[in-house]
C-alpha positions in Angstrom: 0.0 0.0 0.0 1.4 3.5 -1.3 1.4 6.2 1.6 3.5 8.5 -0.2 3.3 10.1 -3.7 4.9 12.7 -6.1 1.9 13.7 -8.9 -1.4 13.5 -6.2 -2.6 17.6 -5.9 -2.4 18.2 -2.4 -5.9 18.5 -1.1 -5.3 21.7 1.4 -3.3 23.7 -1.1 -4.0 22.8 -4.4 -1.1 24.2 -5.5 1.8 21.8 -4.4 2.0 18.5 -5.2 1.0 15.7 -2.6 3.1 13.3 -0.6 0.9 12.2 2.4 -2.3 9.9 1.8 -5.1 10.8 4.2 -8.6 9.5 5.0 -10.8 9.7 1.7 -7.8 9.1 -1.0 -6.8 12.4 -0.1 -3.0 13.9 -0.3 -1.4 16.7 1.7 1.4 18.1 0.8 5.0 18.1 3.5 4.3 21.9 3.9 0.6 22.1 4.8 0.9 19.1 7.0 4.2 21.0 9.3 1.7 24.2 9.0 -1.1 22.0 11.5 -0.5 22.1 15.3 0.2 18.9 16.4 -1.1 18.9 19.6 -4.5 18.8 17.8 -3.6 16.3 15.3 -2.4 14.0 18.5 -6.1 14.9 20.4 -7.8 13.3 17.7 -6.0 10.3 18.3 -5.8 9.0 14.4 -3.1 7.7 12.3 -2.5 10.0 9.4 -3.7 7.8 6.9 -7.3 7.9 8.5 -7.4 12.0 9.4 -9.2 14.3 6.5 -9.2 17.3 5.2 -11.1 19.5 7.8 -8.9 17.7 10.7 -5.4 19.4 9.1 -7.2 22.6 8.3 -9.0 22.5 11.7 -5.0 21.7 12.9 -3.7 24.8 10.3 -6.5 27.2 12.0 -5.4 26.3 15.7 -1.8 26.8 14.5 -1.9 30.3 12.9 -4.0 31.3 16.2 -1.5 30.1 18.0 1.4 31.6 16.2 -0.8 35.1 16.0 -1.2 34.7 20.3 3.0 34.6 20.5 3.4 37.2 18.2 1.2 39.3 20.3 2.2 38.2 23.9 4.8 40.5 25.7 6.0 39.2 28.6 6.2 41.1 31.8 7.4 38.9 33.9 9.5 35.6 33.4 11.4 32.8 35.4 14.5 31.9 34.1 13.7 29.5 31.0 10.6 27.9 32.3 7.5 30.3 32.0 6.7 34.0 30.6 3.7 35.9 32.2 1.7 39.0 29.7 0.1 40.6 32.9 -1.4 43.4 30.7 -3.2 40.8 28.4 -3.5 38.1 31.5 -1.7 35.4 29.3 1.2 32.6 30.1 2.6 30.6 28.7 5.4 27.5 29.6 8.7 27.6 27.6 10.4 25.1 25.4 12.9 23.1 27.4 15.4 23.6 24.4 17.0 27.0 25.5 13.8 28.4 26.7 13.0 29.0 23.1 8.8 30.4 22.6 8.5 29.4 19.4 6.5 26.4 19.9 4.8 27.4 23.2 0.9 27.5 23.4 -0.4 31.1 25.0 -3.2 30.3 27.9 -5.3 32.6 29.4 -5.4 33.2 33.2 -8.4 31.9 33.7 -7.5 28.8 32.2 -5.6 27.6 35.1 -7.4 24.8 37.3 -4.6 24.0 39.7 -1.3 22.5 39.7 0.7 20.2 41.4 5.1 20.3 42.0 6.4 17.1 41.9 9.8 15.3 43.4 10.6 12.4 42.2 6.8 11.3 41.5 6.2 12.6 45.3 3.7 15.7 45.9 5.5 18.7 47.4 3.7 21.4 47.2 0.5 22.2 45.4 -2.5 25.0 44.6 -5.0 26.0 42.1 -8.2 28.0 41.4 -10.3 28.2 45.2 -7.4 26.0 46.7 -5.1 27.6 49.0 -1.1 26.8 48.3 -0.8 23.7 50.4 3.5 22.9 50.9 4.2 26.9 50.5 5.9 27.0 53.6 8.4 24.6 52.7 9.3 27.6 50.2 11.5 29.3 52.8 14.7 30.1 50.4 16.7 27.6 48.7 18.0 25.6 52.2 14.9 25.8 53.4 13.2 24.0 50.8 15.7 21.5 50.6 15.6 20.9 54.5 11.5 20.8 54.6 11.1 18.3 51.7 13.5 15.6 53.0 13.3 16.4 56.9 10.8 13.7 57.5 11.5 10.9 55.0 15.1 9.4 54.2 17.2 12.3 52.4 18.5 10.9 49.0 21.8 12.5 47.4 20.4 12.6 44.0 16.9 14.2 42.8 15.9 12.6 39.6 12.7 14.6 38.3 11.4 17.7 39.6 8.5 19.1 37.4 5.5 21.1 37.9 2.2 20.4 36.1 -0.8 22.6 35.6 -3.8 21.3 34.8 -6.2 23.7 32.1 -9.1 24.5 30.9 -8.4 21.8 27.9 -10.6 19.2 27.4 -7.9 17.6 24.7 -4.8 18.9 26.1 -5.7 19.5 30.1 -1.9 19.0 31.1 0.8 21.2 30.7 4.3 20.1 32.6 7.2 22.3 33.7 10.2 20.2 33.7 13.0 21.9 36.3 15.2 19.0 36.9 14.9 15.9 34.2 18.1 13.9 34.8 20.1 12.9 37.9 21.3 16.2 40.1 22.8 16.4 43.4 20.8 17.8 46.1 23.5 19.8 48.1 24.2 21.6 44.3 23.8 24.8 43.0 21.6 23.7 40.3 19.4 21.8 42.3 19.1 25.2 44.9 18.3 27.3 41.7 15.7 25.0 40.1 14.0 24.9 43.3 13.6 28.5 43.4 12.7 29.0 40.1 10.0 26.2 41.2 8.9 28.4 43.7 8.6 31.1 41.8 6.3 29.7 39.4 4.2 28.2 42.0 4.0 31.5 43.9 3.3 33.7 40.2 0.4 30.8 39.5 -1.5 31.1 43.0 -1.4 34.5 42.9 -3.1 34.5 39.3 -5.6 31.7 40.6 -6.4 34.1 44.1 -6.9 37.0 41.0 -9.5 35.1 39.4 -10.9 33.9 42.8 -11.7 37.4 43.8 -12.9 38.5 40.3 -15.5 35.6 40.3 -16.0 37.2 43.8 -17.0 40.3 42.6 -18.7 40.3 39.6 -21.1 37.8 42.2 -21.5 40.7 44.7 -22.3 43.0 41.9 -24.8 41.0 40.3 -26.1 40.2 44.0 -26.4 43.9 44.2 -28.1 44.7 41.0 -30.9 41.8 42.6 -31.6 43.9 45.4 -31.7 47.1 44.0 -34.4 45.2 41.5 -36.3 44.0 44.5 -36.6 47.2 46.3 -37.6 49.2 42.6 -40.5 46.6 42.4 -41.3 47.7 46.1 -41.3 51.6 45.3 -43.4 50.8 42.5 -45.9 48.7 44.0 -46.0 51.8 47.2 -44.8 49.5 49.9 -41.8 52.2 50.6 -40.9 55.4 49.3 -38.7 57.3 47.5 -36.4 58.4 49.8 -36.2 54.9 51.1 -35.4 53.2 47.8 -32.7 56.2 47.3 -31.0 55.6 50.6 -31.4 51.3 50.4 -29.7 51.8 46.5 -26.6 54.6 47.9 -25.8 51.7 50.3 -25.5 49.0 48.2 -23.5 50.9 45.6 -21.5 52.0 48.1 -22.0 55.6 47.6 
């Protein structure tokens, strides 16, 4: 069976000629198939040879999106090589562990965050989220600290293995997004372990501070709408003649605040 070909039109461009068989007897050319995110193409969970021609240019939209989100995000904040934060626009995003390069990142939106989780060697340190306060914070006392709070109470190892952070989103195809600080064996008494750990903290600290934002937000736009009830309620009563004017006046002044 031929998966590859040289003279099939490519069914996205028309222009080039095809060299990847899709569902349908369809071809896509090399080019249009790099221009699809892949992160969709994996969420559909098909082999090429069965996805068509409104998955890749489903995958092609979500890409150029993507790519129009980076070229928009300025960063006001970031930690070392691991995430960027566009405070103005409320978007983050988590960067490639090549170099801390953004070019493949995907932006999120605060409000996106659900909670997240640092892990130590597959072990819970420290965790947080959206109306969760940030359990394992304390340990986060500077870089001895930390290292002194996490192995105080179970046998110290010399080596830490894997220390990564994931953040769980508002994804239904993608919900994971994972930090990785530490991904190969590094001493614990070390300089880099002591730096990855604070960078670790930092991100934890940046991303419960962004999930207490969105907290009080939700918080207010409730009281506001709570408000705008009662203010409803007491109209319908100075309109029916069960109080007066002056009444509504003064009830409405105190629940705006004025």
């Amino acid at each position: 069976m031929v998966f590859f070909s040289t003279k099939e039109e490519c069914a996205i461009c028309e222009n080039e000629t095809g060299k990847r068989k899709i569902a349908d007897n369809k071809w896509v050319c090399s080019s249009c198939f790099k221009k699809a995110d892949n992160k969709k193409l994996e969420s559909l969970n098909k082999p090429v040879k069965k996805l068509t021609v409104e998955d890749i240019k489903a995958a092609i939209e979500v890409k150029k999106a993507n790519d129009n989100e980076l070229a928009n995000f300025n960063p006001t904040k970031k930690i070392d090589t691991f995430m960027e934060f566009d405070d103005n626009q409320q978007k983050w995003l988590v960067l490639s562990s090549f170099l801390g390069k953004r070019n493949k990142s995907t932006v999120y939106n605060y409000s996106d965050i659900i909670d997240f989780e640092l892990l130590e060697d597959g072990e819970s340190v420290a965790s947080g989220g959206l109306g969760r306060a940030l359990v394992g914070g304390a340990l986060f006392g500077g870089a001895g600290a930390v290292v002194g709070a996490v192995t105080g109470k179970k046998k110290t190892k010399g080596v830490c293995n894997s220390l990564k952070l994931i953040i769980t989103v508002n994804d239904f195809n993608n919900p994971t997004v994972y930090v990785n600080f530490i991904e190969s064996p590094t001493k614990r008494d070390g300089f880099v372990f002591k730096e990855m750990y604070q960078s670790a903290q930092e991100c934890l600290s940046t991303l419960q501070l962004i999930c207490d934002r969105q907290k009080n937000n939700s918080r207010q736009i409730e009281n506001k709408t709570s408000d705008a009830d009662e203010i409803k309620k007491f109209k319908e009563l100075l309109d029916e003649g069960i109080i007066t004017q002056e009444e509504f006046d003064t009830k409405k002044k105190e629940l705006l605040g004025l």
